[in-house]
C-alpha distance (Angstrom), angle and dihedral (degrees) to the residues before:
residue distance angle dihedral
X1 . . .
X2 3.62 . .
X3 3.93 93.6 .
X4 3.98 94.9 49.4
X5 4.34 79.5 54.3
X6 3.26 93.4 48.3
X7 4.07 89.5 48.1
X8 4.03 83.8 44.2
X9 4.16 96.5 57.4
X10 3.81 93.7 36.8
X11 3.93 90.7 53.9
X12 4.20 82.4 42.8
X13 3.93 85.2 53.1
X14 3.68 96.5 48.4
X15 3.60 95.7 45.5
X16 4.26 88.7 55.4
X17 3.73 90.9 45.7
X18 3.64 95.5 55.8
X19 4.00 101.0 37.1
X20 3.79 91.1 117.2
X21 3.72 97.3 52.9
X22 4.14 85.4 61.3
X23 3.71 112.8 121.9
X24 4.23 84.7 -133.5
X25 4.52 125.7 38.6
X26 3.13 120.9 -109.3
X27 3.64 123.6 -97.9
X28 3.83 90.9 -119.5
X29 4.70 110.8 113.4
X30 3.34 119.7 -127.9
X31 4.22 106.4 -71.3
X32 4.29 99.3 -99.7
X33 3.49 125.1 134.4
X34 3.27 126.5 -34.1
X35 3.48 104.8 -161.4
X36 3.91 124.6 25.0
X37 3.95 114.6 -74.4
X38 3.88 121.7 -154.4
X39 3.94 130.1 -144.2
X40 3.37 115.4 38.8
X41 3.93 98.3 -9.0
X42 3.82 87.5 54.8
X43 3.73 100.3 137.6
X44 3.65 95.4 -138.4
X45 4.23 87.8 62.7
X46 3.90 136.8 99.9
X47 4.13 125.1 -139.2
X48 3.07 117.5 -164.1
X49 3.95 118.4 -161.8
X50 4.01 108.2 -152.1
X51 3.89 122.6 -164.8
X52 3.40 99.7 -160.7
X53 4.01 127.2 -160.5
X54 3.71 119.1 -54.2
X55 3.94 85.9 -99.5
X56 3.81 102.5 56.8
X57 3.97 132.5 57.6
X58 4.04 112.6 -99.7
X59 4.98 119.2 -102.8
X60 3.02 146.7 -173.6
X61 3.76 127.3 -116.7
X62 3.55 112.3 -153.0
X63 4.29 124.7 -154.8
X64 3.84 102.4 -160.5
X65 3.61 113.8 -154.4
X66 3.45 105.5 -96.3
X67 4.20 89.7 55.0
X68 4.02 101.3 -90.2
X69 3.26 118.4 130.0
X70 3.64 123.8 -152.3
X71 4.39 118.5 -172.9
X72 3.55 133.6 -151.3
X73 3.81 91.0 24.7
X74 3.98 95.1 158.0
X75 3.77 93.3 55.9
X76 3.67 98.9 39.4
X77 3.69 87.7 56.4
X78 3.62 97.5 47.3
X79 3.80 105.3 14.9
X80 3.77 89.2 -125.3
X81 4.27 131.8 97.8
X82 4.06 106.0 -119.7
X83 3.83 87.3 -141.0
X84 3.99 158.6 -65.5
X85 3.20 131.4 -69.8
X86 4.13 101.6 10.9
X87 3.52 115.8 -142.6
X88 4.20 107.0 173.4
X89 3.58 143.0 -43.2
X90 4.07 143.0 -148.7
X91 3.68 135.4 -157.7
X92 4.02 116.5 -145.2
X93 3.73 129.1 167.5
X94 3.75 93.3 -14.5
X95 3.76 99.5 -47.3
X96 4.04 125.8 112.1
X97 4.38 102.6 -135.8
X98 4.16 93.8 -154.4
X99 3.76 104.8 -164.3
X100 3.91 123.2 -166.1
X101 3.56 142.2 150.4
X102 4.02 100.7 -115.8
X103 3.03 104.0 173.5
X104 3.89 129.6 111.8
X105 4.13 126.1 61.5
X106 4.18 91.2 -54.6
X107 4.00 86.1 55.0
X108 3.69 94.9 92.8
X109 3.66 93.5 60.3
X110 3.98 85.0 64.4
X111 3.99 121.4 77.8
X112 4.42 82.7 -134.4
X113 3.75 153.8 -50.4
X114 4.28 88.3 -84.1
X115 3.63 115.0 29.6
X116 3.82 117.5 -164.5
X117 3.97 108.9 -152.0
X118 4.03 132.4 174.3
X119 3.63 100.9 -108.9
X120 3.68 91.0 -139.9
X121 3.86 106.2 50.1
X122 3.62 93.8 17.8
X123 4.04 94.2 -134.7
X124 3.48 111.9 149.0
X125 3.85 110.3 -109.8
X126 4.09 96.5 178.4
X127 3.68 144.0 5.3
X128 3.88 137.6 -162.9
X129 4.15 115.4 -163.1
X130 3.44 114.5 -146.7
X131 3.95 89.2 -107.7
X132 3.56 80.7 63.6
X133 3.94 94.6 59.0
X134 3.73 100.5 73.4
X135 3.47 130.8 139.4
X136 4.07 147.9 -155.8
X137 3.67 105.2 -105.4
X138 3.90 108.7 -121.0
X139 3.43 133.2 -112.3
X140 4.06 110.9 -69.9
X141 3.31 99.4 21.0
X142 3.87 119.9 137.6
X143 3.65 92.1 -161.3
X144 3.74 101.8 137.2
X145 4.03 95.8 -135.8
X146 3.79 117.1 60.7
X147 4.06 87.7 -145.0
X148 3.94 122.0 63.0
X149 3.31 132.8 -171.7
X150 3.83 118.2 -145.7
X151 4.27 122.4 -85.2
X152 3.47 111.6 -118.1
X153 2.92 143.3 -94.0
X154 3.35 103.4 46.1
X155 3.73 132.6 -142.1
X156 3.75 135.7 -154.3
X157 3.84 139.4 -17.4
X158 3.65 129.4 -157.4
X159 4.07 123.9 172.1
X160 3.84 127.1 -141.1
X161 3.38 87.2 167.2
X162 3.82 147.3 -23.2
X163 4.02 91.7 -95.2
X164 4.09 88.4 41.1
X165 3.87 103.7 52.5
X166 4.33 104.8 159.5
X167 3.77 109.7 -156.4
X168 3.85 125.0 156.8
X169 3.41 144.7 -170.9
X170 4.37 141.8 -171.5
X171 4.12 78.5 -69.3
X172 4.02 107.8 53.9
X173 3.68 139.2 -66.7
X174 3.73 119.0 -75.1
X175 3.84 136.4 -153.2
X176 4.11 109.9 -140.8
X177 4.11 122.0 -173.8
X178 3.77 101.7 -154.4
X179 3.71 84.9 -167.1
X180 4.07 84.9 73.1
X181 3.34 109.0 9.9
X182 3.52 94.2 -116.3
X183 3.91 132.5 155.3
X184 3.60 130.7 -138.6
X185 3.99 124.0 -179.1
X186 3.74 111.0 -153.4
X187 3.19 123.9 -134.5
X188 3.95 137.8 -128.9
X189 4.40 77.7 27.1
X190 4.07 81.6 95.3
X191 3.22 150.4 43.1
X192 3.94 133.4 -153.1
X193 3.73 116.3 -111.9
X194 4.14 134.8 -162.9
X195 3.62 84.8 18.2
X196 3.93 106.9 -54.7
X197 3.68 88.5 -30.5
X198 4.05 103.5 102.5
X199 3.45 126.5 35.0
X200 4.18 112.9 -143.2
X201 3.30 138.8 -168.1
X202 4.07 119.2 -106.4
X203 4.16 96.5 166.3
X204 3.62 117.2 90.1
X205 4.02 91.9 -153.3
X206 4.20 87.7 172.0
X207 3.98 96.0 122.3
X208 4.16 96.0 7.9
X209 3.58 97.0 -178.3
X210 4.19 119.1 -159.0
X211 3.79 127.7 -158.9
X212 3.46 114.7 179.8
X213 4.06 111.7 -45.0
X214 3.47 92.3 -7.2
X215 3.89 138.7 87.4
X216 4.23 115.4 -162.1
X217 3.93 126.3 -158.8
X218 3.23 146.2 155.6
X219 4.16 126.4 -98.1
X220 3.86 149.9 -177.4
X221 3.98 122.7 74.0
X222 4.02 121.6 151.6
X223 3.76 97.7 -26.1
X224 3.96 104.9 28.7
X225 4.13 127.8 51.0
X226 3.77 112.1 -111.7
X227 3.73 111.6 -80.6
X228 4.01 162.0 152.9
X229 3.67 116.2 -110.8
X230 3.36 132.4 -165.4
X231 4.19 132.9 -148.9
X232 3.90 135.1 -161.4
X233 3.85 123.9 -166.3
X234 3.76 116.9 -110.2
X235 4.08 84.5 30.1
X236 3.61 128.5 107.7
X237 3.83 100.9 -168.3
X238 3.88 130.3 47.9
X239 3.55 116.1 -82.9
X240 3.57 99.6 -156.5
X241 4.19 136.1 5.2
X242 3.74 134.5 -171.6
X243 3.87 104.3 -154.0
X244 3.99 142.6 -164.9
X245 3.54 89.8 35.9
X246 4.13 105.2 171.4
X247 3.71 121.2 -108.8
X248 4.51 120.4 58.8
X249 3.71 96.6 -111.5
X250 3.94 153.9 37.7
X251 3.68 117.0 -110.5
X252 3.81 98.0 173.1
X253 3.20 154.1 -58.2
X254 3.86 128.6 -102.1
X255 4.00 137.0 -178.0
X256 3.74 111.5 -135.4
X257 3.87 110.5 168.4
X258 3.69 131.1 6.0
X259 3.77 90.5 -80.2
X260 3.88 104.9 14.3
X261 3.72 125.5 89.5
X262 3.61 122.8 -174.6
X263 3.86 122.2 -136.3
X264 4.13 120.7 -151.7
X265 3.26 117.1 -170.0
X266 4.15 125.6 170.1
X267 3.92 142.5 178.0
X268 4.02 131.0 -117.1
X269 4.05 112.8 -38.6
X270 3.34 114.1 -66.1
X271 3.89 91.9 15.6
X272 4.21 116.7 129.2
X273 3.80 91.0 -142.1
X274 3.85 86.9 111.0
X275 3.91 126.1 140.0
X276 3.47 156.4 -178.3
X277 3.41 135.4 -149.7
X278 3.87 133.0 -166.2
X279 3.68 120.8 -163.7
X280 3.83 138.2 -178.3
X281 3.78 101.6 -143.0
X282 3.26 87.2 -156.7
X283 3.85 107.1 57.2
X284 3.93 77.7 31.2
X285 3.92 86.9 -131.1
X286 3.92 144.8 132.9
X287 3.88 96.0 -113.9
X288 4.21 85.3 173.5
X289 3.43 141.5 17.8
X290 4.04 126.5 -168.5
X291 4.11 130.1 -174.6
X292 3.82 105.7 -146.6
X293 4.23 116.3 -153.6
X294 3.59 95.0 -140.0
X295 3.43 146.9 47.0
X296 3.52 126.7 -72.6
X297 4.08 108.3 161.1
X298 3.68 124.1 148.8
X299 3.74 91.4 -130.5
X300 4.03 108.4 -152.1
X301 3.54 93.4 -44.0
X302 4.30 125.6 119.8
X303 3.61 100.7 -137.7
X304 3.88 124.5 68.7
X305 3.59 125.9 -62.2
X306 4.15 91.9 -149.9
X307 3.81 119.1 44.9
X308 4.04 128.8 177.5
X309 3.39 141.4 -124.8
X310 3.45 129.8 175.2
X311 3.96 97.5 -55.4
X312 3.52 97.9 -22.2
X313 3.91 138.6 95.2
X314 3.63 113.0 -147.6
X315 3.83 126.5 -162.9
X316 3.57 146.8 169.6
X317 3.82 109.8 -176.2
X318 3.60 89.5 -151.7
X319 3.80 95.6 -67.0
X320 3.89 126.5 110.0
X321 4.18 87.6 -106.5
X322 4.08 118.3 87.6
X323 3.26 109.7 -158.2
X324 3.68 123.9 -169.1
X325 3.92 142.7 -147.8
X326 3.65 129.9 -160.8
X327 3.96 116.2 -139.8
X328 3.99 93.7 -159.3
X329 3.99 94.0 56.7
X330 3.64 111.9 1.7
X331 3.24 98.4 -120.2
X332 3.59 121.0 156.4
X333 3.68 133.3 -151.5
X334 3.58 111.6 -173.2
X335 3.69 127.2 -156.3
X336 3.98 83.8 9.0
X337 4.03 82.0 163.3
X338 3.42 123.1 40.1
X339 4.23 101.6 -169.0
X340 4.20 92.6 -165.8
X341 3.93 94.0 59.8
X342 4.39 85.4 63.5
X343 4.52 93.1 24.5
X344 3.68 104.7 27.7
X345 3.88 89.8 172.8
X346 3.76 87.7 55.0
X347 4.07 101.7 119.3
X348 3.86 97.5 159.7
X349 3.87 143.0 42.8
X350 3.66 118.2 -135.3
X351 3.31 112.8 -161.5
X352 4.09 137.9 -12.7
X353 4.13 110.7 -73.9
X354 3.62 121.3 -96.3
X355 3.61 131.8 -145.0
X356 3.96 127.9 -152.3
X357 3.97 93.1 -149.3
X358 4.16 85.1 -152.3
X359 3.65 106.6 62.2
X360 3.57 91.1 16.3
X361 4.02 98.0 -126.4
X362 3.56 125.1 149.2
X363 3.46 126.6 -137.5
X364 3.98 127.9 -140.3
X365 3.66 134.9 176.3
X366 3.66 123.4 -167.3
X367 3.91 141.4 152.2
X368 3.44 146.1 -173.6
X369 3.47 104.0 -96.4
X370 3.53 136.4 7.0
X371 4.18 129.5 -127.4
X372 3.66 145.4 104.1
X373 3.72 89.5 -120.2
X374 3.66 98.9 36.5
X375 3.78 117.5 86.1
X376 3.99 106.9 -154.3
X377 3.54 134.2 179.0
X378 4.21 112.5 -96.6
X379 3.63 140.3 -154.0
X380 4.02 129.8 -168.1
X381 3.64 105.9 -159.4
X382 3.98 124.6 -152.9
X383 3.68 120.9 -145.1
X384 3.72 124.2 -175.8
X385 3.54 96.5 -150.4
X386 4.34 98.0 173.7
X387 3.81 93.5 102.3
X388 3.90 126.3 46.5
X389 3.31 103.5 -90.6
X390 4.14 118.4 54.0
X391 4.39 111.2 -113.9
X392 3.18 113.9 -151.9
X393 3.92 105.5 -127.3
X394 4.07 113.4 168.5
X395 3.82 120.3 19.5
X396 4.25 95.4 -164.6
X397 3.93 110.1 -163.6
X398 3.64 139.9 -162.9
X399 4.11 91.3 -17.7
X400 3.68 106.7 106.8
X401 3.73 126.2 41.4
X402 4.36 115.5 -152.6
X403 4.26 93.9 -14.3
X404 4.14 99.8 -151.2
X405 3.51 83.9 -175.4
X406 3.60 147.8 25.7
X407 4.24 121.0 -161.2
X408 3.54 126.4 -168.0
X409 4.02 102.0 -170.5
X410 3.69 91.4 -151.2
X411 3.78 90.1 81.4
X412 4.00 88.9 58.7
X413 3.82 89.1 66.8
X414 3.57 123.0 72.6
């Protein structure tokens, strides 16, 4: 009896040892909190992650959830700026992952490139400077020094965990343990250019989207068909792909079931090659496939192009008209918001919409003009989008400058 459970843990051991080399993921969610946490990481709460001008360090806005809105949280609590030049941020297992590029002359006004914060009290608990972000150059590169340093700016960052942090940049996408310090490129997320001489990005990482081990994006560009990649922790390659997906590039990246994603991908601006593609992670398939009539590119902007709320695609396109789509009947109600008839100043979007799946608002940051030495007045609008016409719930003014990103912590809990 003791030998056969002896036999029975090994075979236990094995099987957890060699979970990632499955064919399928595990039905495990990404690691975040288990139970609900309060202060910042209070799931009924807004961050948002402000750029800034060239000339000032990058915040972070912050809607509590009874509509206040308190700015500059990060350095009030710790009397220090995060960074320059903010590019996105994640919350996993109670910790805020701040992500910014950091690294010309205004850099040392910025604790570091990645900025580790408890997602309750916001103080700062570790930080990586970009110096600190290099990596071994891989195999057939011509770059003259073995060790490089990151391209700027930077993109995205998702966490699967805190030894498998995916960020990316113009070169590839890289896999950092913030245990060691330790950088990983990933492979078949780039592609060698001018013969072995460049290194360039072929992940679209706007959106990434992680259940359980795994991180999703989109892919393809100049050098690389259009397609949907997939990630494991503790790997540094793609473990699976669906390629020659229609459309030329990656408007974001969606979850819309427990284990379906949805891809969109679209054409030039204004073009009506726009898609969407459903797939069971599991079966690894396209289980649906939709042609959408308009436009629904993520413009220049990090975060997602597409964003859901209850059974309805929203998306801008980079105009001041959100437009939505509904996945049960296809229906499509364009210009469904019209942001000049509540900010008739508003001139520029400033990054794509966001959803909060729960209450079903949508989230839009715009300003009156648009440049990185330009300060301009700013407005995050509110919509209560449950019913069928939008409500306009929160008119924010004049307390963010250029949002890259908007986060409703509700989707971090599930």
């Amino acid at each position: 009896m003791k030998a056969l459970n002896f036999s029975i843990i090994l075979l236990c051991c094995m099987f957890i040892l060699s979970a990632c080399d499955k064919d399928m993921p595990d039905n495990g969610e990404n690691a975040n909190p288990s139970e609900t946490l309060g202060g910042y990481a209070s799931p009924g709460g807004v961050m948002i992650l402000n750029q800034g001008v060239r000339s000032e360090c990058s915040s972070l806005t912050y809607i509590a959830p009874d509509g206040t809105v308190e700015e500059n949280v990060y350095s009030q609590v710790n009397g220090t700026n995060f960074g320059h030049n903010a590019q996105d941020m994640y919350m996993y297992n109670g910790k805020f992952y701040i992500f910014s590029d950091n690294s010309d002359k205004y850099s040392t006004l910025g604790d570091g490139s990645l900025v580790i914060a408890d997602a309750v009290t916001m103080k700062k608990e570790k930080a990586f400077k970009y110096e600190d972000l290099k990596f071994h150059k891989p195999e057939g590169s011509l770059e003259k020094e073995d060790t490089l340093y990151l391209s700027t700016p930077m993109s995205n960052v998702v966490v699967v965990d805190e030894k498998n942090v995916f960020i990316s940049s113009s070169k590839a996408m890289f896999r950092l343990d913030t245990t060691t310090g330790k950088m990983y490129i990933v492979h078949d997320s780039f592609h060698f250019g001018n013969q072995g001489n460049t290194i360039e990005s072929v992940a679209s990482t706007r959106g990434m989207t992680v259940i359980g081990d795994y991180a999703y994006c989109g892919g393809g560009g100049f050098w690389e068909t259009t397609r949907l990649l997939e990630f494991c922790k503790d790997k540094d390659s793609a473990t699976r792909k669906l390629i020659d997906l229609d459309g030329d590039f990656i408007s974001g990246i969606c979850r819309t079931g427990e284990r379906e994603i949805m891809l969109a991908t679209c054409g030039r601006q204004g073009s009506t090659r726009n898609y969407l593609y459903f797939v069971d992670i599991d079966k690894w398939e396209i289980v649906q496939k939709k042609t959408i009539p308009v436009d629904i590119s993520a413009e220049f902007f990090n975060n997602s192009g597409v964003t859901l709320a209850g059974d309805y695609l929203y998306f801008a396109a980079g105009t001041l008209n959100i437009s939505r789509i509904s996945i049960k009947d296809w229906k499509l109600d364009k210009n469904f918001i019209e942001i000049n008839k509540d900010v008739p100043s508003a001139r520029y979007l400033n990054c794509n919409v966001v959803s909060d799946p729960k209450t079903q608002y949508i989230y839009v940051a715009v300003s009156d003009e648009f440049g990185e030495d330009i300060v301009s007045k700013g407005n995050v609008l509110v919509y209560d989008c449950s019913k069928d016409t939008p409500v306009l719930v929160q008119n924010i003014e004049n307390k963010t400058s250029y949002p890259v990103g908007i986060y409703p912590i509700s989707c971090y809990y599930r």
